[in-house]
C-alpha positions in Angstrom: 32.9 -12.4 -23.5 33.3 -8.3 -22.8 30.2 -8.2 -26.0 28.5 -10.6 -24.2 28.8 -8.9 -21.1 27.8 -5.5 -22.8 24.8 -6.7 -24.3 23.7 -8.2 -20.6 24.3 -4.7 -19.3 22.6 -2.7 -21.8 20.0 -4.9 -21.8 19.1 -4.5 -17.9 19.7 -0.5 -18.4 17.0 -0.5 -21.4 14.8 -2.5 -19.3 15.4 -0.3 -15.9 15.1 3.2 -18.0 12.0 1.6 -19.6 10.4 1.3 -15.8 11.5 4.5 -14.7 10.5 6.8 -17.7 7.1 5.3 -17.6 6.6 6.0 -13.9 8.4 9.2 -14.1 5.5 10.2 -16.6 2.6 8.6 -14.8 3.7 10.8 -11.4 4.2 13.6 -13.2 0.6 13.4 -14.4 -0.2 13.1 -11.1 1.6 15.7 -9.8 -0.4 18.3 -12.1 -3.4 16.2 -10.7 -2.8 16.9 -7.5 -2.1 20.5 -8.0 -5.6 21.6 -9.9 -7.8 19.1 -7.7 -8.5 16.9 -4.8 -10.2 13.6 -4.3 -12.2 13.2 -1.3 -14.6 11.2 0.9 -18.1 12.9 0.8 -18.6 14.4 4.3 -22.4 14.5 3.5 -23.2 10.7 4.0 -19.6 9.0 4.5 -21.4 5.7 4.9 -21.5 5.9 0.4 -18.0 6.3 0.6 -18.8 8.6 -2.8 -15.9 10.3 -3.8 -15.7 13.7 -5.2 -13.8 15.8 -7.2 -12.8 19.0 -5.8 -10.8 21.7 -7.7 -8.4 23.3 -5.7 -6.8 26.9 -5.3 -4.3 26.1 -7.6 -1.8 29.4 -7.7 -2.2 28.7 -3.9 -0.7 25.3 -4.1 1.9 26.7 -6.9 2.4 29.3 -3.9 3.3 26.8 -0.9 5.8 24.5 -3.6 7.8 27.6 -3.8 7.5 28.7 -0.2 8.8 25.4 0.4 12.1 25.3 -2.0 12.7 28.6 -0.3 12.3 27.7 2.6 14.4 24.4 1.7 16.8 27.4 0.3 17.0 29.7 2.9 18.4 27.2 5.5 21.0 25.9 3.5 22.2 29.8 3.2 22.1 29.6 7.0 24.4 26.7 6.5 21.8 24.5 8.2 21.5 21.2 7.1 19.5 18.0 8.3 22.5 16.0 7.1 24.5 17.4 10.3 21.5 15.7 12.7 22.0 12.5 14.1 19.9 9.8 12.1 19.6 8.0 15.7 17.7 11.2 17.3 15.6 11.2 14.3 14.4 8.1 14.0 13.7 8.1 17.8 11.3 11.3 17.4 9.5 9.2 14.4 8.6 6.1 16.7 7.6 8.4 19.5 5.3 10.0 17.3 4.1 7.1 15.6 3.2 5.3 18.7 1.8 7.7 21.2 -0.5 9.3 18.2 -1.5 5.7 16.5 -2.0 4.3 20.4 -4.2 7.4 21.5 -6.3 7.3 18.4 -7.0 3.5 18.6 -8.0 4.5 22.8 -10.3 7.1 22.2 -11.5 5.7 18.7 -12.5 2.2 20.0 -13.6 1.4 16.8 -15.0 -2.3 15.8 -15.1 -4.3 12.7 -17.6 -4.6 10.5 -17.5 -5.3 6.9 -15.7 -7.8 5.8 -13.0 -7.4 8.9 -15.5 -8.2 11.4 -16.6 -11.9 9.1 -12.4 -12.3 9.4 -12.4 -11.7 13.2 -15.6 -13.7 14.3 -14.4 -16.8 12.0 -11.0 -16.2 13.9 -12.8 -16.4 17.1 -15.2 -19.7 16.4 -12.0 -21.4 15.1 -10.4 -20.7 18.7 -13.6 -22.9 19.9 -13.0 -25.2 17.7 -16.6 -24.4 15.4 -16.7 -23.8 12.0 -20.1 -23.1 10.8 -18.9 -19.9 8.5 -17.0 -22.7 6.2 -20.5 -24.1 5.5 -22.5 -21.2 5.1 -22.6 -17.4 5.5 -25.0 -14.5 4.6 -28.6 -13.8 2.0 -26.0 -11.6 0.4 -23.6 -14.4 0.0 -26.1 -16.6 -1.4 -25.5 -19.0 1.8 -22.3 -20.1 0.4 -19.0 -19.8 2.6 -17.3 -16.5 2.3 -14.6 -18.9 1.7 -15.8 -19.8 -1.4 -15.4 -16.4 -2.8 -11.8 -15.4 -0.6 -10.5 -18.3 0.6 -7.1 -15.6 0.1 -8.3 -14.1 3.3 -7.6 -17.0 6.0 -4.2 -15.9 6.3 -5.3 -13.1 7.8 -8.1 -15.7 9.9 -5.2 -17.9 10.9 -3.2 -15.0 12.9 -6.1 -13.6 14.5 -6.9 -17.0 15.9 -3.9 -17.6 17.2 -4.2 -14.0 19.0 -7.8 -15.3 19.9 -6.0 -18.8 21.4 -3.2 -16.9 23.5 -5.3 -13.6 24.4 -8.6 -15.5 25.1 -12.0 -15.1 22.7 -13.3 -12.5 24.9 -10.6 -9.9 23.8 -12.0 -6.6 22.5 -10.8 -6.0 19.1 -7.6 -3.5 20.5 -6.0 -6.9 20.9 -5.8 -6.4 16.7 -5.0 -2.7 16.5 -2.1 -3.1 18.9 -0.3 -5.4 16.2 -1.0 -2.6 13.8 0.7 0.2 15.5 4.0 -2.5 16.5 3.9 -3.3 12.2 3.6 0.6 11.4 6.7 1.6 13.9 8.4 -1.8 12.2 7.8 -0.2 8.9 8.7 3.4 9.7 12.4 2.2 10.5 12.7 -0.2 7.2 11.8 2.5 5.5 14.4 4.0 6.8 17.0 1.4 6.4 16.1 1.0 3.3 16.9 4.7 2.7 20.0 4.3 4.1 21.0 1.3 1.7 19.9 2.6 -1.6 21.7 6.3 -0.9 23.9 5.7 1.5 23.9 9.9 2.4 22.8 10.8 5.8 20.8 13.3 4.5 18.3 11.5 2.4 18.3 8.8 5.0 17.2 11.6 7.8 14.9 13.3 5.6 13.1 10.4 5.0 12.3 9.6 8.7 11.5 13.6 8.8 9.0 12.5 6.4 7.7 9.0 8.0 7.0 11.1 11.3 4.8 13.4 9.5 3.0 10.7 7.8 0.1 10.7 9.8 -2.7 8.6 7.7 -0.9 5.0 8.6 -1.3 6.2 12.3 -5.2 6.8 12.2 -5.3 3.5 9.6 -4.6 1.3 12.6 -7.9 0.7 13.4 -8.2 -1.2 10.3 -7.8 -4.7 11.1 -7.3 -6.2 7.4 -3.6 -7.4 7.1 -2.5 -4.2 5.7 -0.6 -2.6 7.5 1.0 -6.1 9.3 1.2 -7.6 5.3 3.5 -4.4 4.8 5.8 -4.6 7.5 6.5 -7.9 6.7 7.1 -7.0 2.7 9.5 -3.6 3.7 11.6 -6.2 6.0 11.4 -8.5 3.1 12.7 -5.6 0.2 16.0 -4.4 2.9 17.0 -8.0 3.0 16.7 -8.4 -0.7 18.6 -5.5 -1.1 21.3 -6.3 1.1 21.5 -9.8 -0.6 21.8 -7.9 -4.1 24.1 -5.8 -2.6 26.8 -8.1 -0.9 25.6 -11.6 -2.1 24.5 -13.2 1.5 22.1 -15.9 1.2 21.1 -15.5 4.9 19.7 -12.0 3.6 18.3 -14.4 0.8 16.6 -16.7 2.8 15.3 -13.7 5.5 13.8 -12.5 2.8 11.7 -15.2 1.5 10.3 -15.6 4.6 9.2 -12.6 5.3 7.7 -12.5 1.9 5.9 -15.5 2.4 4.3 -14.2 5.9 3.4 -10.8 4.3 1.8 -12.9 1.5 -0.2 -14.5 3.8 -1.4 -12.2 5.6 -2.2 -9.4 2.5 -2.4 -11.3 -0.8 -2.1 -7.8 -2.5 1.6 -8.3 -1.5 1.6 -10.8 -4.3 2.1 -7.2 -6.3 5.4 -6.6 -4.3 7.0 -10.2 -4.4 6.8 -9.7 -8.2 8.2 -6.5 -8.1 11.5 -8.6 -6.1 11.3 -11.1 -8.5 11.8 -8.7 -11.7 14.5 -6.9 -9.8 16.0 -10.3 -9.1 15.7 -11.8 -12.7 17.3 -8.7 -14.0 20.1 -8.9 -11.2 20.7 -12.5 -12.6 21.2 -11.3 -16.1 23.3 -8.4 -15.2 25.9 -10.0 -12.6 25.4 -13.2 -14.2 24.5 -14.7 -10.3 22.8 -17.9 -10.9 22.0 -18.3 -7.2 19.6 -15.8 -7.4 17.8 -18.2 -9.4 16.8 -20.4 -6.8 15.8 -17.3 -4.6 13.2 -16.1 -7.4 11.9 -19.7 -7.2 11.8 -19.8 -3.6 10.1 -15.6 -3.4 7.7 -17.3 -5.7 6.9 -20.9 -4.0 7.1 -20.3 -1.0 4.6 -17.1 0.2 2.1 -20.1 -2.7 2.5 -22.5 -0.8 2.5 -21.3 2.6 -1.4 -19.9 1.8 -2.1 -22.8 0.1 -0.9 -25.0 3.5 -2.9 -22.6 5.6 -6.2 -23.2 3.1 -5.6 -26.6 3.5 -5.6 -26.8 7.0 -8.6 -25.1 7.8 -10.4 -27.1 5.0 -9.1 -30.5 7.1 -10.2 -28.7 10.7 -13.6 -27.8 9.3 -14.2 -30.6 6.6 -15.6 -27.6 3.6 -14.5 -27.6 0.5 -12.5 -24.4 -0.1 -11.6 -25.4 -3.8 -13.4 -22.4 -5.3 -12.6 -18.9 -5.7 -13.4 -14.9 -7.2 -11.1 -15.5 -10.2 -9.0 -12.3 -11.5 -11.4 -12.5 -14.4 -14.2 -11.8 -12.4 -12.3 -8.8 -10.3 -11.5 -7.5 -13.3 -15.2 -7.3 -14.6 -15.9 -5.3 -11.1 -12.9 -3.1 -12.2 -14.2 -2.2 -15.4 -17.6 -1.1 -14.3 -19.0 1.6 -12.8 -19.3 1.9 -8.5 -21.9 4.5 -6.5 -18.4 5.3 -5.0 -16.2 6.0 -7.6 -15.0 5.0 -11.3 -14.1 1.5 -10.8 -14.3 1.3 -7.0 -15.6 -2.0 -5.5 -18.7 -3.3 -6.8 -20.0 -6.6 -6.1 -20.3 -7.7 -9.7 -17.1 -10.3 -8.6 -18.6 -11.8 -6.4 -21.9 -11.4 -7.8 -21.6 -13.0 -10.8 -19.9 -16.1 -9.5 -23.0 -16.8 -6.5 -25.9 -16.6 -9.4 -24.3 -19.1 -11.4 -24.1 -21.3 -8.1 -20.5 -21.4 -7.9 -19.8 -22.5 -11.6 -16.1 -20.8 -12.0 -16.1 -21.7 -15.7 -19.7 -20.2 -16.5 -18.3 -17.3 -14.2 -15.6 -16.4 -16.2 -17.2 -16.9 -19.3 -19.7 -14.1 -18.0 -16.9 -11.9 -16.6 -15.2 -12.5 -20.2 -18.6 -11.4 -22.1 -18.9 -8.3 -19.7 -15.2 -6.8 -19.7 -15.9 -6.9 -24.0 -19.1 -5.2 -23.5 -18.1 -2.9 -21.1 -14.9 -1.8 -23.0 -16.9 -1.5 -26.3 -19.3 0.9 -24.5 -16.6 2.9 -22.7 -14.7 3.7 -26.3 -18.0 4.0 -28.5 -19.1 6.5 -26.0 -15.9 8.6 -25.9 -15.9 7.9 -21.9 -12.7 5.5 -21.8 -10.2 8.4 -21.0 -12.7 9.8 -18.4 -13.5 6.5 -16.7 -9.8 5.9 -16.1 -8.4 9.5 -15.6 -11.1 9.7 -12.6 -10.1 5.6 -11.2 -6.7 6.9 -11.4 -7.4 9.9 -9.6 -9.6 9.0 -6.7 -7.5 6.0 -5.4 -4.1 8.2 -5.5 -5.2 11.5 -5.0 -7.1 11.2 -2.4 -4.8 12.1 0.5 -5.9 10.9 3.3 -6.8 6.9 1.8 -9.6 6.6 4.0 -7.3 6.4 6.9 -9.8 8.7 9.1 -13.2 7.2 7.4 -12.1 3.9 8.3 -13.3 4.7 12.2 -15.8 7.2 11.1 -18.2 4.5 9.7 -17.6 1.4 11.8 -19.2 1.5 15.4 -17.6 2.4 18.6 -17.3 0.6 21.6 -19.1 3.2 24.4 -21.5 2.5 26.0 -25.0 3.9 24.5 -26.0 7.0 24.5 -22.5 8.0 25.7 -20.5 10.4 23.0 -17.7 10.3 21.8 -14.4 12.1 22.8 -14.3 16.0 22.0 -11.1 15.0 19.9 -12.4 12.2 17.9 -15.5 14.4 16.9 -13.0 17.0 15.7 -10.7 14.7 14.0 -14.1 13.0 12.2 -15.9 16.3 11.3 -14.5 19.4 12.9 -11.3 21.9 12.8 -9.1 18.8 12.9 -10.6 17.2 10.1 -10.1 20.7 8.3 -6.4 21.2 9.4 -5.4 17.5 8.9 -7.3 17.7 5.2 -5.0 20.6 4.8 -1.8 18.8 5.6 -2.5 15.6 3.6 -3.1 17.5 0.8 0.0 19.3 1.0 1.7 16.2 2.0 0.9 13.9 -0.8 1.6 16.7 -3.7 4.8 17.4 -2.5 5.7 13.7 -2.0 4.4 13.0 -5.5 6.0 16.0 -7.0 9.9 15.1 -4.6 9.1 11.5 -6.1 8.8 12.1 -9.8 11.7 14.3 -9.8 13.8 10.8 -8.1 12.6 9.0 -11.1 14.4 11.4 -13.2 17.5 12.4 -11.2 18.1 8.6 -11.2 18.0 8.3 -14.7 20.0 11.8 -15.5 22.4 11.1 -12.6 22.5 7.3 -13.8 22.1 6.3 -10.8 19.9 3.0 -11.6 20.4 0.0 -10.8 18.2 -3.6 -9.7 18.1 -2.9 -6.1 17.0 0.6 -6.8 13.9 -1.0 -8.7 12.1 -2.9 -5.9 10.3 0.0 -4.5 9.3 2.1 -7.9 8.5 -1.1 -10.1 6.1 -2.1 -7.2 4.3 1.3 -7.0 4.2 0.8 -11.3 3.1 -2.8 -10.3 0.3 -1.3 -7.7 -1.3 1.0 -10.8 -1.5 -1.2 -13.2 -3.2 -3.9 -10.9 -5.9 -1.1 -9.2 -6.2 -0.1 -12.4 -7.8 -2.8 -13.7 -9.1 -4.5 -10.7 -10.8 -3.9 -8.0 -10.3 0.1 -6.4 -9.8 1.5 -3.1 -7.9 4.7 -1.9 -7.1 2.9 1.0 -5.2 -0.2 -0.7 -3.1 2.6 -1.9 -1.7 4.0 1.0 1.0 1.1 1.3 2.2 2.3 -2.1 2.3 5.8 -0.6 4.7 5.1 2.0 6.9 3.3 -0.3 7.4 6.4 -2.2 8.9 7.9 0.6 12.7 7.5 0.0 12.5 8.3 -3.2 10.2 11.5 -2.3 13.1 12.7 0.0 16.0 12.0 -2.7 14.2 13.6 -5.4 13.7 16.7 -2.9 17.2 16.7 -1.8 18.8 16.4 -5.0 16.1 19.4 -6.8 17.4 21.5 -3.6 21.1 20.8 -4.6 20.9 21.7 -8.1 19.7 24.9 -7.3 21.5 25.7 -4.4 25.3 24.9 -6.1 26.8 25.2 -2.4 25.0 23.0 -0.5 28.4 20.7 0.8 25.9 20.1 4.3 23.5 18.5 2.2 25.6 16.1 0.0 27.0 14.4 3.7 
């Protein structure tokens, strides 16, 4: 039994230093990344969403990591530690700042959807009057057929806005969306910080990681964006603390919380998908390791549930409208669109997907086959031509190193709702194009390399410190999860700012801990 019980262990340790090696290596790549060069939107015409490739000042970003360990230094000399702060006051300070900055960007931005968030909204709002012409038809560019066809994924996302649409009235401007965002981001902000508070249990890593949340600003300016993102996440960081409290102290009611959530965040971002298998892993390997066979029914339950819920919600608006929504982009196809090149960037979106799936008049199988034939051609061409490395090193590059993840562009390119002719606010120029733009590009670039560089040194304190263990595996086996999907689907800076924030704790451990090695005397700090 103890052999049997050895193997089980050694097993889940192989399989938990496995994941953490391989992203300790990937972040450490991007941490050099982020040091010689910087992704960003091209200020020129931000309506191409082109991305380039700036090299950066590099002994000036060597400069500011060590100005900041000394600086990290010099107040622990002072004997003044953040781990003497109450975590209370902090995390106070963080939803102030959250919600004053994200509700006075969404008021002066007044930004409305367009893209695919505006066909969302307006099917929300003729589903609120009971018509549903956009399940029978749609666009040239769509070919006439349903958007639905393509995404039917996306009526989660349709089904909460109507209900807003239902209770608020169809006349509502589309602030009654960006509201939800900035309730979802503070939501976020303090399971982040729970979930901080679980994994370390030290009141410094748990206050340095709302430090850190509060001067997050890109989630703030992303709540414009009505697309389920930021909602979807809230949802799937509610749903990670319960499963780690159920791993933890064995609660099914932390079980079943968590399946729920999971199934709403699902719903309303089907990239969350990428998460709930990240649980499910941790899960599986919690089962073999504690031998808890309950958890069993939870992984079958994380996965069944957030399927079948969407599924229900497909249904029912297929019923309601009396379309067939039994057709769908397949991954195949996305990852034909992932493979090729973009006006944007490496990878970025394309509309070969969708593309390739309306010429052949909706034929999935003649679709795939297509996609199938085009991935092998495009993959022969990439390695022939010595441009396979070059292709990924730059899709790798401009969806995570690009610090601000389109959170400002987002507004920049949609419309605004003044009247004409009337400008916009002195701020929101600045912020767009002006010495905002210049001191928040700044800051985010800062921001992200220290977070990537305080992150990548967590993966490997955990492993030196052997501090590893399945609930310490949700949150990094999801961000491993989010590059492998991105990498070989579709691409978007943007979709990666979710992953961004879940780095985080880790971020603030991997700091604290670096700090503490060199500073042998820093007692505040390991409170």
């Amino acid at each position: 039994m103890e052999n049997t019980l050895n193997a089980r262990n050694k097993f889940v340790q192989f399989c938990s230093c496995l994941a953490i090696y391989l992203i300790a290596v990937l972040f450490a790549l991007l941490s050099v990344g982020s040091i010689l060069q910087t992704c960003r939107i091209d200020q020129a015409n931000p309506y191409a969403e082109l991305v380039n490739f700036d090299n950066d000042f590099f002994l000036g970003n060597l400069a500011l990591i060590g100005l900041s360990i000394l600086g990290a230094l010099f107040l622990l000399r002072k004997n003044i530690s953040i781990g003497k702060v109450s975590t209370r006051f902090i995390v106070i300070v963080m939803l102030l700042v959250s919600t004053i900055i994200s509700l006075a960007w969404i008021t002066l931005v007044r930004s409305i959807a367009s893209g695919d968030a505006m066909i969302l909204l307006n099917t929300a709002r003729d589903a609120a009057k009971n018509t549903y012409q956009s399940f029978h038809t749609s666009y040239d560019y769509y070919g006439n057929y349903s958007y639905y066809l393509f995404f039917p994924y996306q009526l989660g996302y349709v089904f909460f806005a109507e209900i807003l649409y239902r209770i608020f009235g169809t006349a509502s401007s589309d602030i009654l969306f960006q509201i939800p965002n900035v309730i979802a981001l503070d939501f976020i902000y303090v399971g982040m910080v729970m979930i901080a508070k679980r994994l370390f249990q030290r009141r410094s890593v748990t206050n340095l990681t709302a430090i850190l949340l509060t001067l997050c600003f890109q989630p703030m300016f992303m709540t414009t964006f009505t697309y389920g993102i930021l909602l979807g996440l809230a949802f799937s960081v509610w749903s990670v603390y319960h499963v780690i409290r159920f791993i933890q102290d064995g609660k099914i009611v932390n079980a079943i919380l968590a399946v729920v959530l999971m199934s709403v965040s699902v719903l309303l971002k089907y990239n969350n998908m990428i998460v709930m298998a990240a649980v499910c892993i941790a899960l599986v390997l919690h089962i073999i390791d504690k031998k808890k066979l309950i958890a069993i029914a939870v992984v079958a339950a994380m996965i069944l549930c957030p399927i079948g819920l969407q599924k229900a919600v497909i249904a029912s608006y297929a019923a309601r409208s009396g379309a067939e929504l039994n057709k769908e982009v397949s991954q195949t196809m996305f990852a034909y669109m992932g493979i090729c090149d973009s006006g944007m960037a490496p990878g970025w979106w394309n509309a070969k997907a969708m593309e390739v799936l309306r010429d052949n008049h909706m034929d999935v199988e003649k679709a795939n086959q297509i996609s199938s034939q085009g991935i092998s051609d495009r993959m022969r061409e990439l390695t022939t031509s010595g441009q396979f490395f070059e292709f990924y090193k730059k899709k790798f590059l401009s969806q995570f190193n690009e610090p601000a993840y389109e959170s400002i562009w987002l507004s920049q390119v949609r419309k605004h709702n003044y009247p004409e002719g009337e400008k916009l606010p002195a701020v929101v120029d600045s912020v767009y194009t002006g010495g905002l733009h210049k001191v928040l590009d700044i800051w985010f670039n800062y921001f992200t390399m220290m977070i990537f560089i305080s992150f990548t040194a967590a993966m490997i304190w955990l492993i030196f410190k052997k501090k590893l263990n399945t609930a310490m595996l949700i949150l990094p086996v999801t961000i491993l999860g989010a590059f492998f999907y991105h990498m070989m689907f579709e691409a978007k800076s943007q979709y990666i700012l979710p992953y961004f924030i879940l780095m985080i704790p880790f971020a603030a451990y991997g700091f604290i801990e670096s700090i503490r090695a060199l500073h042998k005397k820093s007692d505040f700090l390991y409170q």
